[in-house]
Structure formats: C-alpha cells, structure tokens
Z-matrix of the N, CA and C atoms (Angstrom, degrees):
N
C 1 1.460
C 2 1.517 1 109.59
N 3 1.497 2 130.21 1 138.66
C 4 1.485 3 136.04 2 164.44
C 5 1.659 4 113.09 3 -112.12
N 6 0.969 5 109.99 4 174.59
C 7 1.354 6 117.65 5 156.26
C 8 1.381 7 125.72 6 -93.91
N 9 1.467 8 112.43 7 133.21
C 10 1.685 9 96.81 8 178.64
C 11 1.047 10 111.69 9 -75.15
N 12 1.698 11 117.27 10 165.52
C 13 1.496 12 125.03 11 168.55
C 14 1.089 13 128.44 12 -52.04
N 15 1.456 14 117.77 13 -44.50
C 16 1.622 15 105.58 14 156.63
C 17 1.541 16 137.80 15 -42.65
N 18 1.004 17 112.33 16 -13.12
C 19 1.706 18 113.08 17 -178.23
C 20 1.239 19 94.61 18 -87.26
N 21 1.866 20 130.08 19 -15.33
C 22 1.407 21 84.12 20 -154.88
C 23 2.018 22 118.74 21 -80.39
N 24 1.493 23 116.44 22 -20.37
C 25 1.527 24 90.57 23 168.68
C 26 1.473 25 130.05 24 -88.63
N 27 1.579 26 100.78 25 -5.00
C 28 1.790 27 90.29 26 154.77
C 29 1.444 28 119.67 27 -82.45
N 30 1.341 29 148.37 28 -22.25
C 31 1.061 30 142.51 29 124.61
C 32 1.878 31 120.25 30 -7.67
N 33 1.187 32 95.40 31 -76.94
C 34 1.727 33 100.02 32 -167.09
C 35 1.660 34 92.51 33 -54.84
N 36 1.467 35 106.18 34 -56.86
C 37 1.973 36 99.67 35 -178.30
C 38 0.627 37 120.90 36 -29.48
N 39 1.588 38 125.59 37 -51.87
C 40 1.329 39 144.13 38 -161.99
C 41 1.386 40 101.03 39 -45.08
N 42 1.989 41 109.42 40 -76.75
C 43 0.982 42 148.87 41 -164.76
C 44 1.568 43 102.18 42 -33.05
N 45 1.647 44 104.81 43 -68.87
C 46 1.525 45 112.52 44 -162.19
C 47 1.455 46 93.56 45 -64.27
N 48 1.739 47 151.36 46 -37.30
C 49 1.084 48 140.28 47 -129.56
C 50 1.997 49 79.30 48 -104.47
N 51 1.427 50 123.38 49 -58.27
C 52 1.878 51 112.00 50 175.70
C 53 1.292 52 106.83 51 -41.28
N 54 1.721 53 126.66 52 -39.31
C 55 1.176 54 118.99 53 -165.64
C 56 1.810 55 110.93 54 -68.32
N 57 1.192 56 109.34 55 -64.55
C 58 1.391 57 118.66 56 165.23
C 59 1.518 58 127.74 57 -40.57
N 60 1.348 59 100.04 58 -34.00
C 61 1.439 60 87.13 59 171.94
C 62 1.569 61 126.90 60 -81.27
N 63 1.399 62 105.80 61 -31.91
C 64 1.370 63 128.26 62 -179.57
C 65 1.566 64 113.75 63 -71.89
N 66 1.749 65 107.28 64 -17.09
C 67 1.644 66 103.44 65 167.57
C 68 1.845 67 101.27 66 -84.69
N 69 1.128 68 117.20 67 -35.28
C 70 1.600 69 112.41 68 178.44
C 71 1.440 70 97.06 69 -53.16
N 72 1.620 71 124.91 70 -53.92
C 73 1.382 72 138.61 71 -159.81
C 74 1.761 73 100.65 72 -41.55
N 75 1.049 74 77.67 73 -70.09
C 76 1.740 75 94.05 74 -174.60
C 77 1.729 76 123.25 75 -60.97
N 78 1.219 77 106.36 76 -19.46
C 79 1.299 78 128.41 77 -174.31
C 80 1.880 79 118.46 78 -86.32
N 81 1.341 80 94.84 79 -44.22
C 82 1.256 81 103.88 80 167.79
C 83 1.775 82 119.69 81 -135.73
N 84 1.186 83 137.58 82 -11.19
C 85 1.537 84 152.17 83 167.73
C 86 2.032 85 98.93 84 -55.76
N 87 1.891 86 77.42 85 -77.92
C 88 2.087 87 79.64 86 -177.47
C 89 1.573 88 126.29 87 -45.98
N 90 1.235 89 111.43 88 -37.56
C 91 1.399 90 101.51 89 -178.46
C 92 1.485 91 105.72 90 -66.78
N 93 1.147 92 130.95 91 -29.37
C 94 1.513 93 114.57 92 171.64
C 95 1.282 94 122.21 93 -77.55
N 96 1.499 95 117.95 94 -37.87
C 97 1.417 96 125.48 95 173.67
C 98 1.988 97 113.07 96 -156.14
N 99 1.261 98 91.89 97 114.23
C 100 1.320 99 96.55 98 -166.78
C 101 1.532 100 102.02 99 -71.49
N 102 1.495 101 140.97 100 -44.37
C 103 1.270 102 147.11 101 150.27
C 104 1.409 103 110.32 102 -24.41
N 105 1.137 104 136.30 103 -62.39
C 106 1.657 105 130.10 104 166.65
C 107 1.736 106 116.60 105 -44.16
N 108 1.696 107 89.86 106 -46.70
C 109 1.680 108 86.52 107 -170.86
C 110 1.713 109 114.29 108 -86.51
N 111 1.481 110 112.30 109 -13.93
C 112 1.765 111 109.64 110 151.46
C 113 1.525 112 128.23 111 -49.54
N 114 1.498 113 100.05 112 -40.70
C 115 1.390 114 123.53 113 -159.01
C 116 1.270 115 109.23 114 -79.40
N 117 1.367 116 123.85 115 -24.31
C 118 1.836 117 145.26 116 -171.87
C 119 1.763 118 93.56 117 -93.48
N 120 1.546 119 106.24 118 -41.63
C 121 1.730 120 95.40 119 -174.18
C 122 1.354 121 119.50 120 -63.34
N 123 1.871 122 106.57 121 -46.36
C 124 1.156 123 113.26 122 165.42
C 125 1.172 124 145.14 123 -56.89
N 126 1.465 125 126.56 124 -14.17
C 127 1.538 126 161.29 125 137.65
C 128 1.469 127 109.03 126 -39.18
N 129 1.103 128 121.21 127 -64.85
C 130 1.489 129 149.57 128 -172.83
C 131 1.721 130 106.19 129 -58.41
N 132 1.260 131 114.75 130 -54.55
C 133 1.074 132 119.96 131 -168.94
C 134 1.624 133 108.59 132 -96.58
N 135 1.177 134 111.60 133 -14.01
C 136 1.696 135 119.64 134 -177.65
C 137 1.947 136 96.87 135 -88.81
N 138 1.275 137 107.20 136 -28.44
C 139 1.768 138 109.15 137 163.49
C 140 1.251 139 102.78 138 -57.71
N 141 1.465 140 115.91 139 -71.42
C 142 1.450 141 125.84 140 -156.77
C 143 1.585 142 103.68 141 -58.07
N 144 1.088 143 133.46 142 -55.08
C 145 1.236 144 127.27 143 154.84
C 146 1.580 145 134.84 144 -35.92
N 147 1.333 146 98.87 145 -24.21
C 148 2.007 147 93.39 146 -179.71
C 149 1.074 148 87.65 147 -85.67
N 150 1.902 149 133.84 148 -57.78
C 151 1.436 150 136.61 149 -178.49
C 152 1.902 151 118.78 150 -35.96
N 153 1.619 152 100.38 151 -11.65
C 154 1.385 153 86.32 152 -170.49
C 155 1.663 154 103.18 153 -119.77
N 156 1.778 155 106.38 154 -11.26
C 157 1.285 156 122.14 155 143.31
C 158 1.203 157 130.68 156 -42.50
N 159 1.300 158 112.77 157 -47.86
C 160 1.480 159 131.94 158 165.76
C 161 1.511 160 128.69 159 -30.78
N 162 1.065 161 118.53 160 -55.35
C 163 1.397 162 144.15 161 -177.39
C 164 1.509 163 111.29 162 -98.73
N 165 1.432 164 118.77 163 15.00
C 166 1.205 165 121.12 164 170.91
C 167 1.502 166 118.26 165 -57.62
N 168 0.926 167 114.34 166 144.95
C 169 1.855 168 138.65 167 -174.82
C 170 1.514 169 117.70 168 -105.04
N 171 1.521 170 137.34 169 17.78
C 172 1.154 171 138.71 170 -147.95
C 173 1.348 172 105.40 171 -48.42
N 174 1.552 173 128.99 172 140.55
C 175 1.478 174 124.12 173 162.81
C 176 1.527 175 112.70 174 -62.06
N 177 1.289 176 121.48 175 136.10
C 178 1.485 177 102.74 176 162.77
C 179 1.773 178 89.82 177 -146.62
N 180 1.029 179 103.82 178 179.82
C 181 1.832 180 134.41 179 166.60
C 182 1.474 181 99.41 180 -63.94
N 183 1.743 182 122.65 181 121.61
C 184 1.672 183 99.52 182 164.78
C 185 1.305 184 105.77 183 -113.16
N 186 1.638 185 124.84 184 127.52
C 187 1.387 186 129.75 185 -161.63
C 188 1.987 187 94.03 186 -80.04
N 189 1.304 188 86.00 187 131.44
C 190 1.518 189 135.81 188 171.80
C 191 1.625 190 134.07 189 -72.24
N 192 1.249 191 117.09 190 49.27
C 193 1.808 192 109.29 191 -159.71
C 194 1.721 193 100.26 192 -127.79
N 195 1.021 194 140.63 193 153.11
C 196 1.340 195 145.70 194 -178.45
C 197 1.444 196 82.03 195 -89.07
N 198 0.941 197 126.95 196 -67.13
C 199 1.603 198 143.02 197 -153.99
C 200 1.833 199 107.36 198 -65.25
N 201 1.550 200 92.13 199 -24.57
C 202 1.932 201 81.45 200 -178.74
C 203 1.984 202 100.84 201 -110.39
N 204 1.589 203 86.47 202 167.63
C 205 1.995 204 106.95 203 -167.80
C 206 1.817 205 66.11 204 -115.52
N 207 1.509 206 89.94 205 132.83
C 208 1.718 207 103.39 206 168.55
C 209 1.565 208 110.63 207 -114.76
N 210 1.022 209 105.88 208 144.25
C 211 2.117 210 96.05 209 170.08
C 212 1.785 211 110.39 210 -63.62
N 213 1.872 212 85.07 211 138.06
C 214 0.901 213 113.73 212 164.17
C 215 1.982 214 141.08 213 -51.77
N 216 1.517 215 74.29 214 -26.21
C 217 1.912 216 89.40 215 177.87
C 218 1.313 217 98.95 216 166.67
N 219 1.308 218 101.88 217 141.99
C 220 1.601 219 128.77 218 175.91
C 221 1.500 220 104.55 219 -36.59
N 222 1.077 221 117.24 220 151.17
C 223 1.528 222 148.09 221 -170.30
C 224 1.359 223 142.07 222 94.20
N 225 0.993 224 125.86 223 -144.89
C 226 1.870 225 122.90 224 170.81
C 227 1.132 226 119.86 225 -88.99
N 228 1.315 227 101.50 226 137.27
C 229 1.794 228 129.89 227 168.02
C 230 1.650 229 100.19 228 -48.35
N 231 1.051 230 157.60 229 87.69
C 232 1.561 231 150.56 230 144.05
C 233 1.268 232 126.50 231 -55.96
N 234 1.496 233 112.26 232 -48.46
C 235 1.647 234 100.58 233 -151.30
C 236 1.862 235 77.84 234 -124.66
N 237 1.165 236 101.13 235 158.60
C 238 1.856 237 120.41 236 176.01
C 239 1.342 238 105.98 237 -154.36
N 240 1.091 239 140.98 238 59.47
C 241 1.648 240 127.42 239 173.95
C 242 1.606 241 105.60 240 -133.32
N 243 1.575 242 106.68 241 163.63
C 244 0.988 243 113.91 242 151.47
C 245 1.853 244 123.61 243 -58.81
N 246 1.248 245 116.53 244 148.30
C 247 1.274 246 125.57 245 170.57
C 248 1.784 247 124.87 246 -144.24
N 249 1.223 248 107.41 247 158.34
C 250 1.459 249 109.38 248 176.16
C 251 2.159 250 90.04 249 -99.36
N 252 1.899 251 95.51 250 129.15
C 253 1.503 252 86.92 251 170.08
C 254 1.543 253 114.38 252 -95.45
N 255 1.460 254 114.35 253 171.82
C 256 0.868 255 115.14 254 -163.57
C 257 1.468 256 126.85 255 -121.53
N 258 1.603 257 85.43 256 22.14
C 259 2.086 258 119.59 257 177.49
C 260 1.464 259 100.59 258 -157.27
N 261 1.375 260 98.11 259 -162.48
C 262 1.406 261 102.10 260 -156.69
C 263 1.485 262 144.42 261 -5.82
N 264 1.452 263 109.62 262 -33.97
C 265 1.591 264 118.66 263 174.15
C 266 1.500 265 116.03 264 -90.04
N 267 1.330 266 105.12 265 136.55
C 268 1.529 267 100.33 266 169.66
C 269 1.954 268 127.36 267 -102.33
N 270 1.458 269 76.50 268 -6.34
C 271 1.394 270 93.55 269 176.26
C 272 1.864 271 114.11 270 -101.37
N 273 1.257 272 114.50 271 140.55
C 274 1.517 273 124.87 272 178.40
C 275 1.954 274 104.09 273 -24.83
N 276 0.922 275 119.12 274 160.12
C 277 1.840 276 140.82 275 141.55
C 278 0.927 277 120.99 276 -130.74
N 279 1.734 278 103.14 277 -172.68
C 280 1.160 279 120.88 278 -175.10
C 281 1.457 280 95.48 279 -110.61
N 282 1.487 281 122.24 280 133.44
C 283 1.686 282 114.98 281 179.82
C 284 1.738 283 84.23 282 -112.81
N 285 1.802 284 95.32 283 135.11
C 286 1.747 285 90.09 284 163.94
C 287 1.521 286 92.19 285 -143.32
N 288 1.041 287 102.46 286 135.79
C 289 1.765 288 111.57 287 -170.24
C 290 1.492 289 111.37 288 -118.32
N 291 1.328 290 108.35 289 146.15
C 292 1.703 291 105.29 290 -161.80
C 293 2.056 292 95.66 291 -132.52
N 294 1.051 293 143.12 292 85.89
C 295 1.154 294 162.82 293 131.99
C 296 1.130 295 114.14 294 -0.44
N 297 1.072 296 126.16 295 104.80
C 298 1.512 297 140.56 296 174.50
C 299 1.648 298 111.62 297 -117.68
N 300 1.819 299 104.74 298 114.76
C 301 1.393 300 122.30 299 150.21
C 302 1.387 301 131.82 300 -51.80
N 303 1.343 302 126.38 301 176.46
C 304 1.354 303 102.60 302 168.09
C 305 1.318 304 133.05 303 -101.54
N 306 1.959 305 97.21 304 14.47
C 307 1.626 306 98.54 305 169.71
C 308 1.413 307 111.61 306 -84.18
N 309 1.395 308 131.22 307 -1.11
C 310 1.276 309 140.16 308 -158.41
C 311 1.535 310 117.68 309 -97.44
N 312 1.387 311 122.55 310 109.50
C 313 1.601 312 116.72 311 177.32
C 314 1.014 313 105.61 312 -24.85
N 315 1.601 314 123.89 313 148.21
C 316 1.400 315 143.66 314 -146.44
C 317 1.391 316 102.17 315 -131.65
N 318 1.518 317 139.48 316 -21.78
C 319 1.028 318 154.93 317 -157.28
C 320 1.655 319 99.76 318 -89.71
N 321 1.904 320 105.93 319 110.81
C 322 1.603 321 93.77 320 175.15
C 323 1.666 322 104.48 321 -107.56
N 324 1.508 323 106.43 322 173.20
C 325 1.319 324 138.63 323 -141.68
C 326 1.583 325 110.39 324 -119.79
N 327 0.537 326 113.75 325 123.70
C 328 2.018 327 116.46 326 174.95
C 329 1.749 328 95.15 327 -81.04
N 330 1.638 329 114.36 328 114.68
C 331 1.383 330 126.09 329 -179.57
C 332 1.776 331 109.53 330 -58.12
N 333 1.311 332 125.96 331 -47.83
C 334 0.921 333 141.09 332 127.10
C 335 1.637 334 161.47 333 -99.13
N 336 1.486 335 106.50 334 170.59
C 337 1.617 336 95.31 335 -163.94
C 338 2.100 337 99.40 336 -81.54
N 339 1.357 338 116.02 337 167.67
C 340 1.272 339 114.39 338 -168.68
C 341 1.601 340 113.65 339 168.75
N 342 0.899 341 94.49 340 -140.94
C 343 1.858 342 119.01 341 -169.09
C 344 1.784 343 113.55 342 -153.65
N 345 1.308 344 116.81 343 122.38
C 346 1.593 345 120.37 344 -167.48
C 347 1.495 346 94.19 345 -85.63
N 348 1.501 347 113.76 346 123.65
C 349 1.420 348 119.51 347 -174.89
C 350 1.543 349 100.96 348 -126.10
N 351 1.245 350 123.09 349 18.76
C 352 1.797 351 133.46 350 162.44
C 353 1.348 352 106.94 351 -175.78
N 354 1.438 353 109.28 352 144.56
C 355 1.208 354 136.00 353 167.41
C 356 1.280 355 127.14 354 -136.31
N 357 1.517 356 127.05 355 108.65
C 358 1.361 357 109.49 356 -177.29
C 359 1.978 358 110.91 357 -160.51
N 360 1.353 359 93.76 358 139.70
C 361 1.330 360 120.48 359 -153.49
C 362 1.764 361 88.84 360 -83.65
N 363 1.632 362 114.65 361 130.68
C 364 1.363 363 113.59 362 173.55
C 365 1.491 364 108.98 363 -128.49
N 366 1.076 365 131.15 364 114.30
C 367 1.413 366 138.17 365 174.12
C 368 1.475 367 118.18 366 -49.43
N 369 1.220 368 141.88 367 -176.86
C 370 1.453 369 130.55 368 169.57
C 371 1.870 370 136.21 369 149.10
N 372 0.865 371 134.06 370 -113.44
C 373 1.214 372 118.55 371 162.21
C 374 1.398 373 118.64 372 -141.19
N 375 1.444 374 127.66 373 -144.51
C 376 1.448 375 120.04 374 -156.34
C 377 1.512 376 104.87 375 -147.86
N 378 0.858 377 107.63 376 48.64
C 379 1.596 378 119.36 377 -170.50
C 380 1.558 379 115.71 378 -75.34
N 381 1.329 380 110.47 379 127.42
C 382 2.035 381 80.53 380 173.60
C 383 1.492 382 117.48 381 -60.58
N 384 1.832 383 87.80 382 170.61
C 385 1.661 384 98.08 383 -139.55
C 386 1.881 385 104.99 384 -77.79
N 387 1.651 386 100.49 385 -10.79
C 388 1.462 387 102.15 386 172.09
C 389 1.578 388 120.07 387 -99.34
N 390 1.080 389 102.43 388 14.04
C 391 1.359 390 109.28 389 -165.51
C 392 1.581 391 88.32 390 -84.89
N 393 1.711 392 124.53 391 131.67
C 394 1.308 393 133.93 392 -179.44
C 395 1.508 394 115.93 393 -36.53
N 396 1.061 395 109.79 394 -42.59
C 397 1.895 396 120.70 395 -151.74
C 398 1.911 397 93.63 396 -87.84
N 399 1.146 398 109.74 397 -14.06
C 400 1.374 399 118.72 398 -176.05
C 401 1.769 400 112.51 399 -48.75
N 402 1.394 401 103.96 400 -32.83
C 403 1.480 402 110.29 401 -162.97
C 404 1.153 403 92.03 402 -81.08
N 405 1.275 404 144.96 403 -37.33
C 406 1.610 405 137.71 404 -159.15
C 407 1.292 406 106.02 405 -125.03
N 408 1.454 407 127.70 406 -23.12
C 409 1.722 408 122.59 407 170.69
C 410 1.660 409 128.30 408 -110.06
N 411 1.798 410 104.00 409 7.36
C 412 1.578 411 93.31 410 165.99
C 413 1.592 412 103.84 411 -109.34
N 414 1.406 413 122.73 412 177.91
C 415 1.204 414 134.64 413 136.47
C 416 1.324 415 114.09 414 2.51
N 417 1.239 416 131.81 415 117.63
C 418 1.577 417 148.56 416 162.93
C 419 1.542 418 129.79 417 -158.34
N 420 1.403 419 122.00 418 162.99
C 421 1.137 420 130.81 419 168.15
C 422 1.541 421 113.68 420 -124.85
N 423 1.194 422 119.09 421 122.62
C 424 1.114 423 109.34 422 -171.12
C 425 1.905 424 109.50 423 -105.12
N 426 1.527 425 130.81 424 162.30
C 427 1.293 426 115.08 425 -168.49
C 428 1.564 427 94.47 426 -155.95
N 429 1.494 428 121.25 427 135.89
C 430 2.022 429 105.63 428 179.22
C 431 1.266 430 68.08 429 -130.18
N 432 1.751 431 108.59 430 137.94
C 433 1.193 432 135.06 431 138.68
C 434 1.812 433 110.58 432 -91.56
N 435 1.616 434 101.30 433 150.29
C 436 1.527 435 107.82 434 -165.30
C 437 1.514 436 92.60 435 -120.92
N 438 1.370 437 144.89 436 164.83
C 439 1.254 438 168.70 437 67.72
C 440 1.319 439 131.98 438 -34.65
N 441 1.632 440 96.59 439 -175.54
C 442 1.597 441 90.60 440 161.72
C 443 1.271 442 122.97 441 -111.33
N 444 1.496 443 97.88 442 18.72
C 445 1.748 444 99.86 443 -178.21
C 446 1.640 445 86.41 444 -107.78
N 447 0.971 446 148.04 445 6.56
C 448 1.840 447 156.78 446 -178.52
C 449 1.394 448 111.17 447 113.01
N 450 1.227 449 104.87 448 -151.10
C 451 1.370 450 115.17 449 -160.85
C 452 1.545 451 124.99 450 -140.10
N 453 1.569 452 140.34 451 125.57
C 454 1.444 453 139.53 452 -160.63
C 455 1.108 454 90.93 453 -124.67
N 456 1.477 455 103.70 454 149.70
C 457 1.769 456 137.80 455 -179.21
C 458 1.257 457 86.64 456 -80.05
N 459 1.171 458 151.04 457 -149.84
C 460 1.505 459 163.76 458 -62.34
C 461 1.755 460 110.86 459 23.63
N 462 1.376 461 106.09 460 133.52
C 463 1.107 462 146.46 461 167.54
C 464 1.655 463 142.58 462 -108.54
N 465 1.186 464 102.96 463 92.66
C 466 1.900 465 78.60 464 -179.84
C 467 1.395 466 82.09 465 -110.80
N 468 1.763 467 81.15 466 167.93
C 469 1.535 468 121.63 467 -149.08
C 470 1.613 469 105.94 468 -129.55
N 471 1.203 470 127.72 469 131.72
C 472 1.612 471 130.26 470 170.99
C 473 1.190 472 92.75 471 -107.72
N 474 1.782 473 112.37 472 144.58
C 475 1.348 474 132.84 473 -167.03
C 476 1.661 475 83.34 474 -132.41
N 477 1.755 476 79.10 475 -168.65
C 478 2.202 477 104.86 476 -176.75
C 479 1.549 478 102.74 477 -24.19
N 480 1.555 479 80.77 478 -66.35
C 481 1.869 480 106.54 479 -171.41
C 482 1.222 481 134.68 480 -77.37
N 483 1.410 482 113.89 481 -28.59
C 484 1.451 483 135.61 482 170.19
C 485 1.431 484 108.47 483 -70.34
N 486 1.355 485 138.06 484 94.48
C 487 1.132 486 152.56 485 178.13
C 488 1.552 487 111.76 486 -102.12
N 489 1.430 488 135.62 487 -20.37
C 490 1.444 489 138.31 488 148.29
C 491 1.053 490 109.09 489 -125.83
N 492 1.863 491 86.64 490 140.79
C 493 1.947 492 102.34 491 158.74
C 494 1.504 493 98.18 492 -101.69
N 495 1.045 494 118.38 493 138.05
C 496 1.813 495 138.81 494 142.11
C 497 0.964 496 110.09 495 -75.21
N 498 1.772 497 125.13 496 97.38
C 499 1.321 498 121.20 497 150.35
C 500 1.684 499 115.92 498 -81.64
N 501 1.317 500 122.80 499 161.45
C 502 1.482 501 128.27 500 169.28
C 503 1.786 502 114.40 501 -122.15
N 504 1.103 503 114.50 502 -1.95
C 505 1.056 504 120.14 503 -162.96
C 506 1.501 505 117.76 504 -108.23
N 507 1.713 506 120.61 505 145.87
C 508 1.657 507 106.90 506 174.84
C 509 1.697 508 88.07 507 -135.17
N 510 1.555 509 90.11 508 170.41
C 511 2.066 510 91.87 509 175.60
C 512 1.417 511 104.71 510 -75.67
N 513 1.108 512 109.54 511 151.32
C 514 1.602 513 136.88 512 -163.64
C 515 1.385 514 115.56 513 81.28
N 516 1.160 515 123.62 514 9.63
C 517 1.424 516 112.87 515 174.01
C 518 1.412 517 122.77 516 -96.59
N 519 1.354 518 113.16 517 149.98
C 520 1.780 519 109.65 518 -164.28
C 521 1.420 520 103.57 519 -103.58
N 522 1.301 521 120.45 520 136.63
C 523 1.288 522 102.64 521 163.59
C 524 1.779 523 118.58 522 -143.01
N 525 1.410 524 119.32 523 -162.89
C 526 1.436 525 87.29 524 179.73
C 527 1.428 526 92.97 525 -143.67
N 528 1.553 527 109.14 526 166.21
C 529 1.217 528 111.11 527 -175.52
C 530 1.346 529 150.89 528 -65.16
N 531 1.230 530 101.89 529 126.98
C 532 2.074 531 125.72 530 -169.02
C 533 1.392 532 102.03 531 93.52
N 534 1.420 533 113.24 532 41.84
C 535 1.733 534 111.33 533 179.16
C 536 1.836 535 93.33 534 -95.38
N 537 1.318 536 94.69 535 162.23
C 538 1.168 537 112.08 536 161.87
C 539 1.429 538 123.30 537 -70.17
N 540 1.370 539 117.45 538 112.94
C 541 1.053 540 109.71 539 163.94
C 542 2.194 541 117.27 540 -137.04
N 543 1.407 542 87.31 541 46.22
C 544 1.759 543 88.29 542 165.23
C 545 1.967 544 97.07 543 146.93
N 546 1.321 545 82.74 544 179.37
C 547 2.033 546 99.22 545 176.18
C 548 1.523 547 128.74 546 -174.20
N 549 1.147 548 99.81 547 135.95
C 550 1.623 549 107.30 548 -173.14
C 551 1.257 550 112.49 549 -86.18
N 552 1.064 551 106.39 550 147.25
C 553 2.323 552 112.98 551 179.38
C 554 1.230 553 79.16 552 -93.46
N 555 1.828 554 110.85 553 142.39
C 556 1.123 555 135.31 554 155.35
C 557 1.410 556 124.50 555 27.11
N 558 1.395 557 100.13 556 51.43
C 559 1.875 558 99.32 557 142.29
C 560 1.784 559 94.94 558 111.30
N 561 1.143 560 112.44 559 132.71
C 562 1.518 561 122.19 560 174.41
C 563 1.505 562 114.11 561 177.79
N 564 1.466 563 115.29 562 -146.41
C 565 1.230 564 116.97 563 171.71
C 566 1.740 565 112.72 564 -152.96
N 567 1.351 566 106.86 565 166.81
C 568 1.178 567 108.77 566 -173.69
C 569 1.565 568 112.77 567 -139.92
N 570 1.542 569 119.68 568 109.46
C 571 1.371 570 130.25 569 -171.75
C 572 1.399 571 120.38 570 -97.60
N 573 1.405 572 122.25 571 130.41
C 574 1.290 573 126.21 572 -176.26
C 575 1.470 574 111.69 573 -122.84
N 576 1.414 575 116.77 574 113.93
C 577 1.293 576 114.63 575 156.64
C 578 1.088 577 147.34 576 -82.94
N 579 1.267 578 137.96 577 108.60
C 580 1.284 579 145.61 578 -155.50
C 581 1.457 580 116.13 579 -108.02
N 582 1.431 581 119.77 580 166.17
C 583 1.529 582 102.06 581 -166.97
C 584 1.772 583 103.29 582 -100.95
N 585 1.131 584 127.65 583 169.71
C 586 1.069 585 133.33 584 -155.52
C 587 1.677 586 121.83 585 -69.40
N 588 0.926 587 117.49 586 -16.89
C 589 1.457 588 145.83 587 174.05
C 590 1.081 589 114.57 588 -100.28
N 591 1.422 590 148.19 589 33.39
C 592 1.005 591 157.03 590 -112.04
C 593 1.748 592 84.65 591 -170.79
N 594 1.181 593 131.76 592 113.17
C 595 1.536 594 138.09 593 179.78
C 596 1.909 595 102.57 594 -95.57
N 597 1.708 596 88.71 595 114.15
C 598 1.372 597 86.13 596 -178.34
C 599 1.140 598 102.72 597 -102.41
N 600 1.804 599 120.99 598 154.35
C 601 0.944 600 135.65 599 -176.04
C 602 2.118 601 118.61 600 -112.13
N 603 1.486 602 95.57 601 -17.80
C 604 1.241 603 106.44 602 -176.34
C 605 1.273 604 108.63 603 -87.07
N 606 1.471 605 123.57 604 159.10
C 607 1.556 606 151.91 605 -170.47
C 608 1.355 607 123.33 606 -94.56
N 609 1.299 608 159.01 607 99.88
C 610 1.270 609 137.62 608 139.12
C 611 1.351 610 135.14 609 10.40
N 612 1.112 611 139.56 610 46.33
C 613 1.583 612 162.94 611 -133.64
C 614 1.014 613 121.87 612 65.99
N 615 1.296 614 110.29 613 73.00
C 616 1.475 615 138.15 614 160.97
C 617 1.698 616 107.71 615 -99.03
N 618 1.326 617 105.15 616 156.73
C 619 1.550 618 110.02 617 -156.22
C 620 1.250 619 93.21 618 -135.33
N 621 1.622 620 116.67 619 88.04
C 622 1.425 621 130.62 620 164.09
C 623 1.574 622 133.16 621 -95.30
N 624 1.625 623 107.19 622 151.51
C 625 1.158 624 117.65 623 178.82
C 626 1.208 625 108.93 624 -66.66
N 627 1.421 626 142.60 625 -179.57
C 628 1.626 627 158.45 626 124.93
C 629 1.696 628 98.43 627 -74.18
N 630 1.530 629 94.22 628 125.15
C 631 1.609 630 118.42 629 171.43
C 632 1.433 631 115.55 630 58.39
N 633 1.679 632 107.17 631 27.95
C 634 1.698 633 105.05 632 163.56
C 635 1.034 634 108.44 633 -152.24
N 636 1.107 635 130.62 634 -15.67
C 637 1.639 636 121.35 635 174.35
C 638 1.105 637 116.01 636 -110.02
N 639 1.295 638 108.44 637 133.66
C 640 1.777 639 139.10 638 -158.99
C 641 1.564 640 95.95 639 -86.39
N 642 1.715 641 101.85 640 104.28
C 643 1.782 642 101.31 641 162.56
C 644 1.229 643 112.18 642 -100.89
N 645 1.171 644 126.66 643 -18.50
C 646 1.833 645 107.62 644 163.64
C 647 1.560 646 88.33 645 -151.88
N 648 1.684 647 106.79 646 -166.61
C 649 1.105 648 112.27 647 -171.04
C 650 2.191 649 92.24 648 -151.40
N 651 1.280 650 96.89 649 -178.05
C 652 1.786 651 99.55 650 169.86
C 653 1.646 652 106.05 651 176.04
C-alpha cells in the first residue's frame, strides 16, 4: 500500500497542526489532568491516522476484459436507471452510480481501456452526494473514454464534503483499463453512463472495489 500524491499537503497540515496542539496539550492540559490530556492525544492521532487512511493506495489485481465495464471507485452501487443525459449523448443511458464515504479509497478508475474523446469541467453546487439532483446540479467533471466496442461517460461528482475533484486526464489520451485517471477529497460519488444494451451485472447496494469488480459487461 502507498499514499497518493494528493495527501501529501493535507497530510503534512495535518501533521504539524496534531503536533502543535499536543505540545500545548502536554504543556499546559496534563498538569491539570493528565487523563484529559491522554484522551486529546488519542483523538488527535486517531484523526491523523484516518486523514492518512484517506489517501490510501491499496495494491490490488486490476481485472483485465475487453468485454467487462469495471467500477469506477470503491463503494456502493446507488443509482441503476435509465436516464436522459444532459451532455454529450443524445440518446437515453444507463446511469449506475457507485457512492463513496470517506473511509473508502478515493482514487477513480477508467471502467474501460480506450481513448478520451471529451473532457469537461462543470461548476455547481454542493448537494449531498445521494441526493437525486446531485448528478446534473453539483460540482463535476465529466470524461468519455471510447473503444471499439463504444464509448462510456464517467462522471465524478463533489458532494457536502467533497470540495475537489482531481482530474488527470485531457482528450486524446489513451489509456488502459482500471488506470488512474483522477480523485475526490473526502467522500462523493462517481456516475457512469453506459449505453443501453449494455448487460448489467451489478446490484443496488452492492459493495464494490475500484478496478476489479465487474458492473456490467457488452
């Protein structure tokens, strides 16, 4: 496991702000009550630890199939319906949205391998990340990678907490499947549109990896 690059100056913040507080802690807290000032370290450092949890990098296997759509990023299956989009396609999809907490790797995934044939940055609001209107009225970046079997939207999404997306990606770039291509701070979601014929295999609270578990296939 590593840390991604993004953590590293919320990381160091982190660091210097537990450190500093915990020299006041100890400096003036313990002499009145050493039980208070244990109890603040352990607090302190159980933050600094989820914050560095956060940005975790886990190694895993990334499954490999022309034929399979892999998740985009760790968490829950939410949304499964048909939809009318509201960019690039003029024709109906399939929206399936996968929900990420903020204990959940943050690092999203290209469902398939391809070529980026749109990219585009949408401004917006801060809605939670399950809240319906989220997909078309908060904060997003939207990205379609193409093949030769077609082509899927991916979407990330900024929620309450999710205040940046990290994209990595521009059009013309190739990449291949379950690569990195971007990441959300603390907690959001990530929507993929797929085309209608598209055989899904994933569940309505289903609890998926990023770059190994197969939500549909075509």
């Amino acid at each position: 496991m590593t840390i991604h690059k993004e953590g590293a100056a919320t990381i160091s913040i982190t660091a210097l702000f537990v450190g500093a507080l915990n020299i006041a802690n100890f400096s003036y807290l313990y002499p009145i009550s050493a039980t208070a000032a244990w109890l603040v370290f352990i607090l302190t450092v159980a933050f600094f630890l989820f914050i560095v949890s956060f940005f975790r990098m886990p190694n895993r296997k990334i499954t490999l199939s022309d034929a399979a759509i892999i998740a985009p990023a760790d968490g829950k299956v939410v949304v499964i319906e048909e939809v009318q989009p509201d960019e690039f396609y003029k024709e109906k999809r399939i929206q399936l949205s996968v929900f990420m907490s903020p204990a959940n790797v943050h690092v999203n995934r290209l469902p398939i391998a391809g070529n980026i044939v749109y990219n585009q940055y949408h401004p917006g609001k801060y809605l939670v990340a399950w809240h319906p209107k989220s997909s078309t009225d908060n904060e997003r970046w939207s990205v379609v990678i193409e093949n030769s079997k077609g082509n899927i939207l991916c979407k990330q999404i900024a929620g309450a907490l999710a205040r940046r997306i990290c994209n990595y990606s521009k059009v013309g770039d190739s990449y291949t499947q379950g690569a990195e291509y971007g990441f959300i701070k603390f907690g959001s979601r990530v929507d993929l549109l797929l085309p209608l014929n598209a055989q899904i295999h994933a569940k309505i609270g289903d609890v998926v990896k990023g770059g190994v578990t197969v939500l549909a296939s075509w």
